[in-house]
KEFIDREN-619205 format. One record per residue (C-alpha): residue in one letter; x, y, z; residue number from 1. Coordinates in nm, 4 decimals. Each point is the difference from the previous one (the first is absolute). Last residue first. Layout:
% residues N
<milum><res>A</res><c1>X</c1><c2>Y</c2><c3>Z</c3><n>NUM</n></milum>
...
END
This chain:
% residues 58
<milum><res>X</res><c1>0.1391</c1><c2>1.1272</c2><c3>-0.4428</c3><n>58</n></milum>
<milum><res>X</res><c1>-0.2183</c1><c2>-0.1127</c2><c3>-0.2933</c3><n>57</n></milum>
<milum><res>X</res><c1>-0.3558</c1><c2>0.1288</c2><c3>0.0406</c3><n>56</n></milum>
<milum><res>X</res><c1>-0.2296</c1><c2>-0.0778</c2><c3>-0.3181</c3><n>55</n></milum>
<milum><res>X</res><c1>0.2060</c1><c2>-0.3375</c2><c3>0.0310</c3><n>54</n></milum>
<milum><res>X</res><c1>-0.0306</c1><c2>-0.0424</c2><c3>0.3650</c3><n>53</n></milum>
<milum><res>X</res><c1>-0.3692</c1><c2>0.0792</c2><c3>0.0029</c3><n>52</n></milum>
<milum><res>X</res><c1>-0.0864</c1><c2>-0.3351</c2><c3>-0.2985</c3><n>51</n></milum>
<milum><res>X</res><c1>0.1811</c1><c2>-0.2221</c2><c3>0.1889</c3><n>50</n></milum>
<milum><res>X</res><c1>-0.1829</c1><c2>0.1168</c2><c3>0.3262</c3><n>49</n></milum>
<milum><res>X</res><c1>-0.2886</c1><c2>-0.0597</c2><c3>-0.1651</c3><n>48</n></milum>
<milum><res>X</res><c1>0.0809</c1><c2>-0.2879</c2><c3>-0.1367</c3><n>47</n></milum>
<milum><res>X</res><c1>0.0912</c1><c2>-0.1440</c2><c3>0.3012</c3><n>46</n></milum>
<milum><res>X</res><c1>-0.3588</c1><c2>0.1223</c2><c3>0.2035</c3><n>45</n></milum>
<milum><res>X</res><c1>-0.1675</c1><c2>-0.1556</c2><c3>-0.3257</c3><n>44</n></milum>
<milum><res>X</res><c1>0.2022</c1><c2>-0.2929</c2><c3>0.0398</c3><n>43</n></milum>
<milum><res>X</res><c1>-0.1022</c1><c2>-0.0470</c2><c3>0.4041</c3><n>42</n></milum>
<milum><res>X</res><c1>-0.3745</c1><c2>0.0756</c2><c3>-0.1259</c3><n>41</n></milum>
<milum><res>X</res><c1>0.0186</c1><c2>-0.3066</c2><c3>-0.2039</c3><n>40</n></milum>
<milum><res>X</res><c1>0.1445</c1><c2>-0.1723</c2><c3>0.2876</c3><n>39</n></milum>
<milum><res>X</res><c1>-0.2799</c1><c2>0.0701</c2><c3>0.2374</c3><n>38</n></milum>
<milum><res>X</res><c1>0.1125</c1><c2>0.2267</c2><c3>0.2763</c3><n>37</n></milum>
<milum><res>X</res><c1>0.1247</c1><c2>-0.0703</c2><c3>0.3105</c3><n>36</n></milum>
<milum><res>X</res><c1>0.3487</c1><c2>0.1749</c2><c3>-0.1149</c3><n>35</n></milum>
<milum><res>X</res><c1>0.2754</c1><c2>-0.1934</c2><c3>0.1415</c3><n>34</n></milum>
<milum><res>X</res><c1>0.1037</c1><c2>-0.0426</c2><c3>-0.4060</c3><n>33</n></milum>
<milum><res>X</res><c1>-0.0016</c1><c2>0.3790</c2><c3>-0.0203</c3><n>32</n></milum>
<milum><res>X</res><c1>0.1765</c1><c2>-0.0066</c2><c3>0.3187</c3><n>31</n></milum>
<milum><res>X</res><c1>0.2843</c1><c2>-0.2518</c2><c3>-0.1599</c3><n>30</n></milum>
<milum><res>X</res><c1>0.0231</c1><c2>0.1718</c2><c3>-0.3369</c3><n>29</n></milum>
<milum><res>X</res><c1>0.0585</c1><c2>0.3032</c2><c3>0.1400</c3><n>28</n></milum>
<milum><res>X</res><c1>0.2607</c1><c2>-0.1230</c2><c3>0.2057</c3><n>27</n></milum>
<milum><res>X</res><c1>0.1907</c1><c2>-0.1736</c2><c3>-0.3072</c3><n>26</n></milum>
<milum><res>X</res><c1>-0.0212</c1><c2>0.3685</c2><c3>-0.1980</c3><n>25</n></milum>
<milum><res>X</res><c1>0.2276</c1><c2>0.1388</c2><c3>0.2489</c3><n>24</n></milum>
<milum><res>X</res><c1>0.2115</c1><c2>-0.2729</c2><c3>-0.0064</c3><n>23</n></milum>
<milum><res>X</res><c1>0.0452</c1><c2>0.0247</c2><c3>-0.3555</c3><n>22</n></milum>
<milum><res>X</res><c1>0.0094</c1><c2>0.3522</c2><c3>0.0007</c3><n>21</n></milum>
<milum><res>X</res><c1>0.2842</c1><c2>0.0017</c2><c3>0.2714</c3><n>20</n></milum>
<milum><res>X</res><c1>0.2011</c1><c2>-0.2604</c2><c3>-0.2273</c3><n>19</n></milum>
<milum><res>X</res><c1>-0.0632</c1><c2>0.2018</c2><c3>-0.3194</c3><n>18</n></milum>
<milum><res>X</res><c1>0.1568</c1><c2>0.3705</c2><c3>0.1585</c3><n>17</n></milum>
<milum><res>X</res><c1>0.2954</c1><c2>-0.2062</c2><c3>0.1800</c3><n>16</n></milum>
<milum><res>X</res><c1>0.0788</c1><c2>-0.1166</c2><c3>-0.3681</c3><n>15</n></milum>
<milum><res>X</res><c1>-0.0588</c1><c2>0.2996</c2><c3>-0.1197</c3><n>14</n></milum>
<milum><res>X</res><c1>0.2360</c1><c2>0.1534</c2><c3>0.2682</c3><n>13</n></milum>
<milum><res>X</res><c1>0.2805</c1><c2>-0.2802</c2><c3>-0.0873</c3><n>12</n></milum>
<milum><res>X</res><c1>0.2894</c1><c2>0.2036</c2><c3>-0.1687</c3><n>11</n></milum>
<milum><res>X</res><c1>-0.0739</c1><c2>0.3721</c2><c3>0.1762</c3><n>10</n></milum>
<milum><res>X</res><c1>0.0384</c1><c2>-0.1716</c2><c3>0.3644</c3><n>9</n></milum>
<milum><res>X</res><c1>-0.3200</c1><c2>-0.1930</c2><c3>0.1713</c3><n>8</n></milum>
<milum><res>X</res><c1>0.0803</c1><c2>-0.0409</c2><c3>0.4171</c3><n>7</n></milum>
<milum><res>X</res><c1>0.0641</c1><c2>-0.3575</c2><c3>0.0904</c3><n>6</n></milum>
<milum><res>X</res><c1>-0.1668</c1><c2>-0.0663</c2><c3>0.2869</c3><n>5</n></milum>
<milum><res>X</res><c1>0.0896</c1><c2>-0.2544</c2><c3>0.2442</c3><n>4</n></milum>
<milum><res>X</res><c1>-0.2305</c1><c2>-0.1526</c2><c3>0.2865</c3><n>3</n></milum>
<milum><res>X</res><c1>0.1221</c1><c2>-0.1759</c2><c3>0.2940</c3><n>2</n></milum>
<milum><res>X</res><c1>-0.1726</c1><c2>-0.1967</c2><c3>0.2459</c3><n>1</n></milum>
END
């Protein structure tokens, strides 16, 4: 199997910068949804994470 990457230039790097966030964000989604918590307690865990990214942009 073959994999291809295409490397981000100057014109696309936000775009690059959004995809990797996006996916990034999709697997924290997934363990916090894994989680055997309660689901009330998943959305705290969410919101709390919400809440740490924006006090902590990186």
């Amino acid at each position: 199997m073959n994999f291809y990457i295409r490397f981000p230039t100057d014109e696309n790097i936000t775009d690059f910068e959004n995809r990797c966030a996006e996916f990034k964000s999709y697997l924290i989604i997934e363990k916090i949804k894994s989680l055997n918590i309660s689901e009330s307690d998943k959305l705290k865990t969410l919101q709390h994470f919400i809440s740490h990214l924006q006090e902590n942009p990186m």
